[in-house]
Structure formats: structure tokens, C-alpha cells
DRENPA-181281 format. One line per field, with one value per residue: residue number from 1; chain; x, z, y of N, C-alpha, C in turn. Coordinates in pm, whole numbers. Each point is the difference from the previous one (the first is absolute). Example, Ala and Ser with C-alpha at 12.3 -4.5 7.8 and 13.67 -1.06 7.14 Angstrom:
<rs>
pos <- c(1 / 2)
unit <- c(A / A)
n.X <- c(1319 / -35)
n.Z <- c(780 / -72)
n.Y <- c(-569 / 105)
ca.X <- c(-89 / 82)
ca.Z <- c(0 / 6)
ca.Y <- c(119 / 119)
c.X <- c(90 / -77)
c.Z <- c(0 / 73)
c.Y <- c(120 / 109)
</rs>
This chain:
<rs>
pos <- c(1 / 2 / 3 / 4 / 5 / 6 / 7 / 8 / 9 / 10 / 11 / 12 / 13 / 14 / 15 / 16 / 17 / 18 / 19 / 20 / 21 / 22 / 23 / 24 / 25 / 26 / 27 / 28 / 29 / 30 / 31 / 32 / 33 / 34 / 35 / 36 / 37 / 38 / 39 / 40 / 41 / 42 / 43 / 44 / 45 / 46 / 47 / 48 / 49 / 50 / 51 / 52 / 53 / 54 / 55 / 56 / 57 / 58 / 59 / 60 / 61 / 62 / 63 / 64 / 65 / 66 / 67 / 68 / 69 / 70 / 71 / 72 / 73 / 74 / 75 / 76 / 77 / 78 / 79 / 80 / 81 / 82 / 83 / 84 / 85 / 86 / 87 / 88 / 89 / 90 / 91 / 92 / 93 / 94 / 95 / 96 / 97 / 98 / 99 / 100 / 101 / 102 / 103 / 104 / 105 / 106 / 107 / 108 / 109 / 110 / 111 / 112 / 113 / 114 / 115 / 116 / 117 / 118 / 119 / 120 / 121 / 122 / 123 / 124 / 125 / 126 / 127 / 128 / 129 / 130 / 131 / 132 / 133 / 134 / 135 / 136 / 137 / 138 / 139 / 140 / 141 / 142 / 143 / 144 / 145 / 146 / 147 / 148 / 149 / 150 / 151 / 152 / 153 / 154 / 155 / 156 / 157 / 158 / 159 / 160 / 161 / 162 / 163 / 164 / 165 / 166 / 167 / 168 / 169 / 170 / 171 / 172 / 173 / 174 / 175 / 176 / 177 / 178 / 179 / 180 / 181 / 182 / 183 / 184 / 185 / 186 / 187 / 188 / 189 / 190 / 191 / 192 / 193 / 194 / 195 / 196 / 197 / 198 / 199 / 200 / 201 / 202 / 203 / 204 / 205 / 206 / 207 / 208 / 209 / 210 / 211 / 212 / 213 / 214 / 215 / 216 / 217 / 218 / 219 / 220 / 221 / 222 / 223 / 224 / 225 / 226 / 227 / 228 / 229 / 230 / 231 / 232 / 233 / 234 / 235 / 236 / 237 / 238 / 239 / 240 / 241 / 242 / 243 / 244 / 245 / 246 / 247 / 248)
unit <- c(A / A / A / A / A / A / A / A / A / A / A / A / A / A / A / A / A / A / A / A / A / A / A / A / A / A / A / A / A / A / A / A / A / A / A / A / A / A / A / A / A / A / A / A / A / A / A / A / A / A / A / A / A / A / A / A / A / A / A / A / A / A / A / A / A / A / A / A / A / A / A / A / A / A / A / A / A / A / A / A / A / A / A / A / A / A / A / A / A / A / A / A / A / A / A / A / A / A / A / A / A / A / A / A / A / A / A / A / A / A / A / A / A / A / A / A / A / A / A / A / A / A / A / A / A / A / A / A / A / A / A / A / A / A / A / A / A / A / A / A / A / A / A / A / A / A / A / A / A / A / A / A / A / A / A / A / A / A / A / A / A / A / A / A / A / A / A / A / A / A / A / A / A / A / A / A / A / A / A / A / A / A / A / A / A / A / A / A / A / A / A / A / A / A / A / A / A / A / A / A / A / A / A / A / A / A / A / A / A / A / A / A / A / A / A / A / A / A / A / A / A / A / A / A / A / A / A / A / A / A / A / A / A / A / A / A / A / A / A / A / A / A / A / A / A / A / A / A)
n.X <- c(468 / -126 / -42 / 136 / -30 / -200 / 15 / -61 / -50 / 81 / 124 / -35 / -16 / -161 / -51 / -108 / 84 / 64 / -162 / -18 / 98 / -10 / -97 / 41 / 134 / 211 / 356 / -238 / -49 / 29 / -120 / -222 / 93 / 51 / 134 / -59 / 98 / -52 / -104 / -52 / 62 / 44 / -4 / 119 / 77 / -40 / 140 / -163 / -7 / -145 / -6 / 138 / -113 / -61 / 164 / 55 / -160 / -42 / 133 / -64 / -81 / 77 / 92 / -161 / -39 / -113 / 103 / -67 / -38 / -157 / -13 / -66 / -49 / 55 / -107 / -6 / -73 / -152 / -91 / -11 / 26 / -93 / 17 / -82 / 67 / -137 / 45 / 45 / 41 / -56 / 106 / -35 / 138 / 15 / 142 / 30 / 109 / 33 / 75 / 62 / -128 / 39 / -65 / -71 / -158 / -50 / -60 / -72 / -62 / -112 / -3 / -43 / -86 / -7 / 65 / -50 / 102 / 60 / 138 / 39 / 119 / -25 / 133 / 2 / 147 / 56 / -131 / -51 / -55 / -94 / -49 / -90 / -9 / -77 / 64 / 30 / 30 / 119 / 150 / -13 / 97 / 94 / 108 / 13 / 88 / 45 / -180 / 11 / -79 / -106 / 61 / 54 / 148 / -13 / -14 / 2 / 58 / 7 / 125 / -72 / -61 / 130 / 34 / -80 / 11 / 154 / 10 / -63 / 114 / -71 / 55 / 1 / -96 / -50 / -40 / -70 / 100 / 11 / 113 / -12 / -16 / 41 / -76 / 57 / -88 / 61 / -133 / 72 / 1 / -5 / 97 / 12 / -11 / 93 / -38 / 163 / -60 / 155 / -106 / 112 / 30 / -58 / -103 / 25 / 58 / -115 / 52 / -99 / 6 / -75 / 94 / 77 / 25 / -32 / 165 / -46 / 111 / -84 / 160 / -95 / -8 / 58 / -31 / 124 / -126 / -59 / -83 / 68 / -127 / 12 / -81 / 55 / 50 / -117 / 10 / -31 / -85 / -50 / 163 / -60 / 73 / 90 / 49 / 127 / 39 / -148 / -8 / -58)
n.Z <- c(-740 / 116 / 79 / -142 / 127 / 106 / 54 / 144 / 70 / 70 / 91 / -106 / -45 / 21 / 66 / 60 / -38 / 143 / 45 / -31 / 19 / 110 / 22 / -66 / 104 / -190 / 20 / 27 / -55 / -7 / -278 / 11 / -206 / 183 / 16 / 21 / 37 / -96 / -33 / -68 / 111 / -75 / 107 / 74 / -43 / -118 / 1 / -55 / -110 / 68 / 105 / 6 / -47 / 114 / 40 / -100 / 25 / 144 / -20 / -121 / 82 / 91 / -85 / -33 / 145 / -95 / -22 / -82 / -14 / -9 / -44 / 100 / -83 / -13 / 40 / -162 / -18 / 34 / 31 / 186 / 40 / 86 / 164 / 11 / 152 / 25 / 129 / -16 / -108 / -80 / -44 / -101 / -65 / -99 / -34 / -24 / -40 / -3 / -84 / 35 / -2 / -107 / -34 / 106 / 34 / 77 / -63 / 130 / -8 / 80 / 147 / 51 / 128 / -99 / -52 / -65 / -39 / -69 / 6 / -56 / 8 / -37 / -21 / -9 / -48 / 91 / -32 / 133 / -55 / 63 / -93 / 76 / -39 / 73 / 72 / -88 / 64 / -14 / 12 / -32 / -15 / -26 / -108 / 81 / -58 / 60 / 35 / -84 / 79 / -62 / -59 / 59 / -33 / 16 / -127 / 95 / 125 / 79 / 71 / -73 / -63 / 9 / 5 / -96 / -88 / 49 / -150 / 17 / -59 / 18 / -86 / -4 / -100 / -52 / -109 / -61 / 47 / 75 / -15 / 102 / 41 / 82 / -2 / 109 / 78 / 36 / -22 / 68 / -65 / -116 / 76 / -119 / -22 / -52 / -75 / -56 / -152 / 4 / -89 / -59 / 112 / -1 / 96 / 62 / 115 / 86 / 164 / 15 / 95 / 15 / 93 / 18 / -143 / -28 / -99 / -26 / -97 / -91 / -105 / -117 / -56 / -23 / -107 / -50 / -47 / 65 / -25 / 2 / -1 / -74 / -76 / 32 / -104 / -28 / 26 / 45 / -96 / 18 / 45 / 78 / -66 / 140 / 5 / -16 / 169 / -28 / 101 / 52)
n.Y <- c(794 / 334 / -144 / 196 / -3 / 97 / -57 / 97 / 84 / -173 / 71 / 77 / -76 / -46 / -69 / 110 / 125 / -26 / -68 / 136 / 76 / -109 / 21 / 116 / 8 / 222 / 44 / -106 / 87 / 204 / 118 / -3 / -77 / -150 / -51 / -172 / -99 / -58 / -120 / 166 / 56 / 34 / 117 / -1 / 64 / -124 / -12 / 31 / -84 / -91 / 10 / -43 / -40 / 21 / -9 / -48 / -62 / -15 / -45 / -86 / 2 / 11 / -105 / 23 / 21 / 119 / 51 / 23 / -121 / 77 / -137 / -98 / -37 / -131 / -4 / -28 / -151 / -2 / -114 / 58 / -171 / 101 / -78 / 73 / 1 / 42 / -59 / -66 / 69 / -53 / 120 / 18 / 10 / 46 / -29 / 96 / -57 / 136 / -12 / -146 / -34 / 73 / -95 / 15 / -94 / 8 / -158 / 11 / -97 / -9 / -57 / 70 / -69 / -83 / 100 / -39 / -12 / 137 / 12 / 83 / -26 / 107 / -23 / 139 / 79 / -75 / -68 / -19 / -84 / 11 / -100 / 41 / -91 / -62 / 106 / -52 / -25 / 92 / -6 / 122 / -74 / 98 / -51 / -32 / -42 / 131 / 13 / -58 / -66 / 20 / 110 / -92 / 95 / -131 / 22 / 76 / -158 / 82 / 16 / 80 / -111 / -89 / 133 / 111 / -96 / 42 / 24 / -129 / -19 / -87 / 20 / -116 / -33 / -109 / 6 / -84 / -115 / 72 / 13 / 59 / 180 / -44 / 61 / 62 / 53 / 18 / 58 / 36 / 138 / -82 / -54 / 59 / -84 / -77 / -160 / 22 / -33 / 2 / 16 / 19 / 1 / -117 / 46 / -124 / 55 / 51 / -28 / 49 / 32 / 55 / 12 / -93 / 93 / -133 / 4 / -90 / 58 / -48 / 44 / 23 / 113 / -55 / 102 / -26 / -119 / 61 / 11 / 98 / 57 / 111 / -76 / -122 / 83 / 9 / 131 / -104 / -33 / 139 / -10 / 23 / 52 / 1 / 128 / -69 / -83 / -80 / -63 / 148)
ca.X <- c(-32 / -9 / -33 / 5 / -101 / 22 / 54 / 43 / 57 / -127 / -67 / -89 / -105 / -49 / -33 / -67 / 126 / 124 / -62 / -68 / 123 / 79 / -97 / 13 / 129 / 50 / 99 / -6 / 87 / -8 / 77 / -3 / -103 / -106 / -33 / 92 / 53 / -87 / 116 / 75 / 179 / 178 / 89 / 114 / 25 / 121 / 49 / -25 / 40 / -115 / 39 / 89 / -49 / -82 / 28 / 2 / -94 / 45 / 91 / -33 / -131 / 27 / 41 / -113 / -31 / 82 / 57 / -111 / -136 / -53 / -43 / 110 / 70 / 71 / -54 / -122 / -103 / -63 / -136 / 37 / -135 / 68 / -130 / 19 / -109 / 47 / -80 / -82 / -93 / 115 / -55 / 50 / 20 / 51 / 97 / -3 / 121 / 60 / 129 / 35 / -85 / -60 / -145 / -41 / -105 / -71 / -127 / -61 / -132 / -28 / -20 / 76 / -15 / -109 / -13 / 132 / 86 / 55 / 70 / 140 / 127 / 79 / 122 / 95 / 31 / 13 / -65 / -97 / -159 / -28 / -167 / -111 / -60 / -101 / -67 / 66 / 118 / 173 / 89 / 136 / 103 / 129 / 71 / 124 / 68 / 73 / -95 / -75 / 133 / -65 / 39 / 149 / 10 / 77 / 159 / 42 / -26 / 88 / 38 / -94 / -158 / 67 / -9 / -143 / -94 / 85 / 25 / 135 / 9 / -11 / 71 / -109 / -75 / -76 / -143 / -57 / 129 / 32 / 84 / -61 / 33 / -78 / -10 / -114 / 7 / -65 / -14 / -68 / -67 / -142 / 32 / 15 / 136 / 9 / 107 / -58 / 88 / 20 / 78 / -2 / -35 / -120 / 17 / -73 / -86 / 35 / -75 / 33 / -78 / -5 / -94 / -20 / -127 / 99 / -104 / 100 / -57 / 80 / -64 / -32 / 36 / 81 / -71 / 78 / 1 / -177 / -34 / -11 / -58 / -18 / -110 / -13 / 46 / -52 / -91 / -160 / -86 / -103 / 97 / 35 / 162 / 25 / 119 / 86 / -15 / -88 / -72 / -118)
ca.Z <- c(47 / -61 / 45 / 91 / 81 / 4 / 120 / -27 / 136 / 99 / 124 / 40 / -61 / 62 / -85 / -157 / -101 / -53 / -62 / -103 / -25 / -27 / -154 / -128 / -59 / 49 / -4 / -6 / 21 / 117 / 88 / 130 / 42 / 113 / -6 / 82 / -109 / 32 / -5 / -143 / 6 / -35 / 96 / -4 / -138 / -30 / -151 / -99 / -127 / -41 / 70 / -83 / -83 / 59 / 77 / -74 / -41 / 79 / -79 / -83 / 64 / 103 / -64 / -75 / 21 / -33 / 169 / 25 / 16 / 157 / 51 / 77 / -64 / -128 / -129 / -40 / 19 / 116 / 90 / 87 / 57 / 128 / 103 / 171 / 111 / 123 / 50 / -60 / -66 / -106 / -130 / -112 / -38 / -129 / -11 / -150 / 27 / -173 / -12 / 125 / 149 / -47 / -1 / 86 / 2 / 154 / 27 / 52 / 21 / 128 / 88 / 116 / 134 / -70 / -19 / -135 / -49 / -156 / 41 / -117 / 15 / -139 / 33 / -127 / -3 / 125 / 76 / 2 / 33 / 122 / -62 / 68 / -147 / 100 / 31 / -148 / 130 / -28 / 51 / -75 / 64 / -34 / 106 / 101 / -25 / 54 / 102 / 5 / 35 / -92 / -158 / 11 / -161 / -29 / -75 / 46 / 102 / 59 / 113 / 67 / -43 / 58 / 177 / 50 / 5 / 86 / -30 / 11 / -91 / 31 / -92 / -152 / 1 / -86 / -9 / -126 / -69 / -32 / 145 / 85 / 97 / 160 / 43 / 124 / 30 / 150 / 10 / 160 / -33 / -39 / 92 / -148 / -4 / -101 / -44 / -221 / -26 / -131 / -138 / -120 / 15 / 34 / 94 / -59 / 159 / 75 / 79 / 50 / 113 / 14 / 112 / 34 / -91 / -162 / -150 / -65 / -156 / -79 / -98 / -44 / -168 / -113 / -118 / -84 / -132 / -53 / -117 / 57 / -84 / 52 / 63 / 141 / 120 / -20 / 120 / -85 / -28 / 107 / 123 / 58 / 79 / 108 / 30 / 127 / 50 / 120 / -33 / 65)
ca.Y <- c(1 / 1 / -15 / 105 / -4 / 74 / -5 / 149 / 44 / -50 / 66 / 75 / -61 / -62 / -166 / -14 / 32 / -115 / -115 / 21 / 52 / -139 / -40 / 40 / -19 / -162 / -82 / 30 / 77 / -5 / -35 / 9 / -26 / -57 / -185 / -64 / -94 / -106 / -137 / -20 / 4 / -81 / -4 / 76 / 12 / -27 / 22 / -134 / 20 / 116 / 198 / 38 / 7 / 156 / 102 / -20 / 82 / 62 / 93 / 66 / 66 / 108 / 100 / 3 / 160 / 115 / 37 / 116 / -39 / 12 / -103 / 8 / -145 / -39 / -55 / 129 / 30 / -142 / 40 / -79 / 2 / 3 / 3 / 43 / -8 / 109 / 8 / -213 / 49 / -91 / -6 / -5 / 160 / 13 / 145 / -11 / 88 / 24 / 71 / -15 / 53 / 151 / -17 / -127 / -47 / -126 / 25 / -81 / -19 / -47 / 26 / 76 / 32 / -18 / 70 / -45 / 91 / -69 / 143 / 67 / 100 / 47 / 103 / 26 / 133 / 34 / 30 / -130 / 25 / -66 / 35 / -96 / -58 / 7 / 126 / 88 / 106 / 20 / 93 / 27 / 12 / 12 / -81 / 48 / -151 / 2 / 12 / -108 / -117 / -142 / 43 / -10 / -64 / -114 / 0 / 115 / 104 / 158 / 20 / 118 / -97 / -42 / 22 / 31 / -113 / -136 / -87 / -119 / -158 / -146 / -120 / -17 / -150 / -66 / 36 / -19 / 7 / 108 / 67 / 73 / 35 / 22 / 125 / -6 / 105 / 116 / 136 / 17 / 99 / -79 / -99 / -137 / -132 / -103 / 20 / -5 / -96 / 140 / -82 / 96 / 147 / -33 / -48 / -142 / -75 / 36 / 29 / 155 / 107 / 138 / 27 / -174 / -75 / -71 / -30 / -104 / -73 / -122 / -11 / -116 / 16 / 145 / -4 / 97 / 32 / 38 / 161 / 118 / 74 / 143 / -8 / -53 / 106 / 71 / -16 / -99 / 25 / -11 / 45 / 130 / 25 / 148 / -3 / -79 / -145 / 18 / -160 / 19)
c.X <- c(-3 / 41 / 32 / -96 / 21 / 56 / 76 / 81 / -126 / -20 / -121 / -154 / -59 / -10 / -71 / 39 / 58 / -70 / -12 / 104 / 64 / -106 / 31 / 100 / 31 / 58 / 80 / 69 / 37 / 11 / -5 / 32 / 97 / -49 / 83 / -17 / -91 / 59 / 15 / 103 / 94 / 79 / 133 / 28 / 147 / 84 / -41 / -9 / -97 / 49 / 79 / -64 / -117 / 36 / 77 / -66 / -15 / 94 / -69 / -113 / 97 / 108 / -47 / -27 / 109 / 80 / -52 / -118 / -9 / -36 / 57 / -28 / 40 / -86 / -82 / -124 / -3 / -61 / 35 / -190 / 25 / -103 / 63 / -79 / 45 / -188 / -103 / -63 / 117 / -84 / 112 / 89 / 16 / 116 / -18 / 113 / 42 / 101 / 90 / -22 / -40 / -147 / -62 / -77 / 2 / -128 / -25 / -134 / 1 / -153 / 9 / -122 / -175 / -54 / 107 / 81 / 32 / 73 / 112 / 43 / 93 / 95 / 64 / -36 / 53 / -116 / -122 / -166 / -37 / -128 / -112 / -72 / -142 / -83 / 87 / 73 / 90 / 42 / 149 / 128 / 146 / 52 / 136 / 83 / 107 / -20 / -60 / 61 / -54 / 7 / 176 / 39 / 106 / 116 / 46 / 24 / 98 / 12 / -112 / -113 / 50 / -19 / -117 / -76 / 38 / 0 / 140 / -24 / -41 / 70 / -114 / -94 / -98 / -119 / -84 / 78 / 94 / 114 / -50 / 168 / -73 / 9 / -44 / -27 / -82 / -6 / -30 / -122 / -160 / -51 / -6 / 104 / -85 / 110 / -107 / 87 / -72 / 54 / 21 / -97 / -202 / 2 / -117 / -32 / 73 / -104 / 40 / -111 / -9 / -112 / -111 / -149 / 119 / -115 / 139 / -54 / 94 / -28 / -20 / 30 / 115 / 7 / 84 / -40 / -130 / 3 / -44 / -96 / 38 / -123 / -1 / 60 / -41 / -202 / -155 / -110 / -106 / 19 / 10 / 128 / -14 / 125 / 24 / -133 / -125 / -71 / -98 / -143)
c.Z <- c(-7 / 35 / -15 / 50 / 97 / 160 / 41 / 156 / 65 / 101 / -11 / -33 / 115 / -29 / -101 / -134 / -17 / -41 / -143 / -123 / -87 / -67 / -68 / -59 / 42 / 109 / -40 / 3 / 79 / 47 / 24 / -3 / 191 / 7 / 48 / -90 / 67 / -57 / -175 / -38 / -15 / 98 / -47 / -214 / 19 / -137 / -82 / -142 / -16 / 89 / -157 / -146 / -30 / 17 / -155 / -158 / 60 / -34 / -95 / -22 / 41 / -159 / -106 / 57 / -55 / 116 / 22 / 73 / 175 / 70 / 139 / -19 / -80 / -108 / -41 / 23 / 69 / 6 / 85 / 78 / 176 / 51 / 123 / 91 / 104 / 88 / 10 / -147 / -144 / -163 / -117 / -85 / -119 / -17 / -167 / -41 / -207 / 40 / 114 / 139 / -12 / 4 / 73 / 17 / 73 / 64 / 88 / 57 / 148 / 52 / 139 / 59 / -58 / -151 / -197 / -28 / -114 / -10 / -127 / 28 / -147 / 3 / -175 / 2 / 135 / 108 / -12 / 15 / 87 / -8 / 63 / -127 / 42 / 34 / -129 / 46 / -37 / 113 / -62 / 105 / -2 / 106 / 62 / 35 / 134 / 162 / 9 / -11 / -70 / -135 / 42 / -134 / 41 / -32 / -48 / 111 / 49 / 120 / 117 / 19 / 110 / 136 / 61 / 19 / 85 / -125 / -30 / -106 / 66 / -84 / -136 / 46 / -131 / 34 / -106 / -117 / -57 / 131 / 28 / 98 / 120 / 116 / 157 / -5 / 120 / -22 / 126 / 9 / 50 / 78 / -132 / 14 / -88 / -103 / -182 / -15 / -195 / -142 / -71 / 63 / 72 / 116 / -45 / 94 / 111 / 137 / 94 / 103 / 24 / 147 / 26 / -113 / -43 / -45 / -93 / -160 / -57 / -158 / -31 / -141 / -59 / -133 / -80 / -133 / 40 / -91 / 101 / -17 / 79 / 44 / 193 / 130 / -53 / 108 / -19 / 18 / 129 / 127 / 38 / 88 / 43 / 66 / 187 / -12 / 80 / 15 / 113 / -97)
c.Y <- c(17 / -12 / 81 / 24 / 96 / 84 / 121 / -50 / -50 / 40 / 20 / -99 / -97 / -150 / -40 / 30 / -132 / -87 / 9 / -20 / -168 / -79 / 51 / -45 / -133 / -15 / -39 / 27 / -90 / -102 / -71 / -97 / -162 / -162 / -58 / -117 / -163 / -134 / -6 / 40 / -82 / -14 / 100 / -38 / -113 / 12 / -185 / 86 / 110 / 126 / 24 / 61 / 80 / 96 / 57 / 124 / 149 / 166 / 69 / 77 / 135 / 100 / 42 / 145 / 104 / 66 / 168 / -8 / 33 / -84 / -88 / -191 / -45 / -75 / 111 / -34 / -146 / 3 / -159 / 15 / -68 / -50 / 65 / -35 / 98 / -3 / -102 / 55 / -24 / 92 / -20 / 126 / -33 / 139 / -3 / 127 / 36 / 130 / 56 / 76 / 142 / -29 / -124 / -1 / -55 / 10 / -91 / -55 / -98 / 64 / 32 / 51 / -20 / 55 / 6 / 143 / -27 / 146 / -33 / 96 / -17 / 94 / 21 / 140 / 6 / 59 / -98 / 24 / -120 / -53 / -123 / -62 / 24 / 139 / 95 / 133 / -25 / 94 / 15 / 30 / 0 / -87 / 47 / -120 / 49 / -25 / -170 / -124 / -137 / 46 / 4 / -114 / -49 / 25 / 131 / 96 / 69 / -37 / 71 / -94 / -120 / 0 / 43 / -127 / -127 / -136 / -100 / -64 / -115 / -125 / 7 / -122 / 14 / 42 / 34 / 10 / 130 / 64 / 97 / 36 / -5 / 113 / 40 / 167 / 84 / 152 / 71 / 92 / -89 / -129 / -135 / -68 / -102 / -51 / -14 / -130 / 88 / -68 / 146 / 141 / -5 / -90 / -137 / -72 / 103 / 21 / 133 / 27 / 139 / 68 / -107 / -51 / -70 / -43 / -124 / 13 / -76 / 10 / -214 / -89 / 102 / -26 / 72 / 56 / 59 / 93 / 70 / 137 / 125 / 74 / 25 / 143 / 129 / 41 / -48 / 170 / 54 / 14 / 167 / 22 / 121 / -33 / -34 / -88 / 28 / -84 / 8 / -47)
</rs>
């Protein structure tokens, strides 16, 4: 996900931010990247040959990360293909994840209030760009993983992320054949609640509200083998970047 994704201090932000904000991202994250589970669920996880045999792979994915590495998943690379809806309004994401989440891509295309969108969020060096494909607009933005509650890393969390965020274990479940942790969470600050359903450190369905907007995604695809280009996180061509977040 990148979804490290870029999610600061929502007090303070309006609807239009947060509209803007959950089109872009991720979970999510966050983070961001925000889903609820539909009739392509497995349901609760049982011990069959196949789990046994994912979970399995699984292992060997997670003991693959350098234990240096800044990354906050277990696979090095992916490209996961998502749909979201927020607002009767259904688009499409593409994550595009390399050296375990040090470099993330998320692009998404739609429409929204008539009007098409086509927005990228590119995270690496610890810091994210925020880029309108459309009005060739960027925003540069350090991330604050300790402030933000949709760049929460999975498989690393702290007593301190825990409690700021009220997060719970929910058990596990299936989901694009793959175990999943189940996650709820209440941020009061933001009035956010929702729950994840967490593979290897990526969030792969989740539904979330934020000051009564939701937003439900669903990944669709997971792609272990794509080719990955370096290309892809690098800032396109013709983008005017300015520093922090402004979606006036």
C-alpha cells in the first residue's frame, strides 16, 4: 500500500480535503489504504491443506525482508488492483508496490461530481507527492507515520499506534485466498472508525468512515510477479510540485 499514504492531522481538515484526500489514497493505508467484505469471501479461516499451504508461502515472503529494510511490508514487490466506492461513485486504483513498500504508486482514475479525475500518489525517500494527472499539479509531503492513522504499519505495531488508534485484533478470514488479519479501529480525534482485513502488512479490504463520509475498497487482483519499472516512481513529466497539501 502507500498506500504509505498521506494522511496528517484530520481535525483540522474540511470535507473537501477529506473528499479529496480518499480519492487519492491509500491503509489503505491507511493506509488509507477502507473496506468491507462482500459474497467473494471465504468467510472465518479454516486449517485446509490449501491455508496450510499459503500460509506456508506466506512464511517465506515475510522471511525474505532485509531486517534493515524501511519498508512496512512483506513482499518486495506487487502490483494490486483495487475498486473503491465512496459516495455512489465506484472507481478503479492501481498500488504498485517495490522494495518492500520503500516505493509506492497509486494511481487512480474516475469520476466525481461530473467531472473525471486521474490522481498519483508516489511515496519514496520517506516522503510523498500528491499529483493531479489532469490540472499537472503536485504536493510534496513528508510523512509523519506517527500522526497518521491510514500510513499505520501493520507489521509493526507499538503499544503507543495501538492505543492512539484503539486498535483490536478481530481474528483472521480469507480473502483472495490469502489469510488476512482482521482489524477494527476507532480514532476519536477524527470521529474515523473502520475495520482492515491485512495480508502481509497490506491492507486488501477495508470499510472506513471519517466524519460520517465512507468509503468501502476492495482489492481485486494481486500480482506478485509484475515487472516492476523504476520508472513508475519517478515524478511524470510537466507536473508542477509545491510544497505541503492544497487541494484549493
Amino acid at each position: 500500500m502507500s498506500c504509505s499514504f498521506i494522511f496528517f492531522k484530520f481535525a483540522f481538515l474540511n470535507i473537501k480535503y477529506l473528499i479529496m484526500k480518499k480519492l487519492v489514497y491509500f491503509f489503505i493505508f491507511s493506509t488509507l489504504f477502507v473496506f468491507a467484505c462482500n459474497s467473494t469471501d471465504k468467510g472465518t479461516s479454516e486449517n485446509t491443506g490449501e491455508n496450510t499451504s499459503a500460509q506456508a508461502n506466506d512464511e517465506q515472503l515475510k522471511s525474505d525482508r532485509p531486517a534493515d529494510s524501511k519498508g512496512k511490508f512483506l513482499v518486495k514487490s506487487a502490483l494490486i488492483e483495487y475498486e473503491s466506492v465512496m459516495m455512489g461513485m465506484t472507481q478503479n486504483m492501481l498500488m504498485y508496490i517495490d522494495n518492500w513498500g520503500e516505493l509506492t504508486r497509486i494511481e487512480m482514475k474516475g469520476e466525481f461530481m461530473g467531472m473525471k479525475t486521474h490522481n498519483v500518489n508516489i511515496t519514496k525517500d520517506s516522503v510523498q507527492y500528491v499529483i493531479d494527472m489532469i490540472k499537472k499539479t503536485g504536493q510534496k509531503v513528508i510523512i509523519d507515520k506517527a500522526k497518521n492513522p491510514e500510513n499505520i504499519d501493520f507489521t509493526a505495531l507499538t503499544d503507543e499506534v495501538i492505543k492512539e488508534f484503539n486498535l483490536k485484533k478481530e481474528g483472521t478470514e480469507d480473502f483472495l485466498g490469502k489469510k488476512c488479519d482482521k482489524y477494527s479501529m476507532s480514532y476519536s480525534k477524527t470521529k474515523m472508525k473502520g475495520t482492515y482485513l491485512v495480508w502481509m502488512g497490506i491492507p486488501l479490504k477495508t470499510d472506513v468512515s471519517v466524519a460520517g463520509l465512507a468509503m468501502t475498497m476492495t482489492a481485486k487482483k494481486i500480482d506478485l510477479e509484475a515487472k516492476i519499472s523504476p520508472d513508475l516512481f519517478n515524478i511524470p513529466e510537466g507536473i508542477k510540485i509545491t510544497e505541503g497539501l492544497n487541494f484549493q
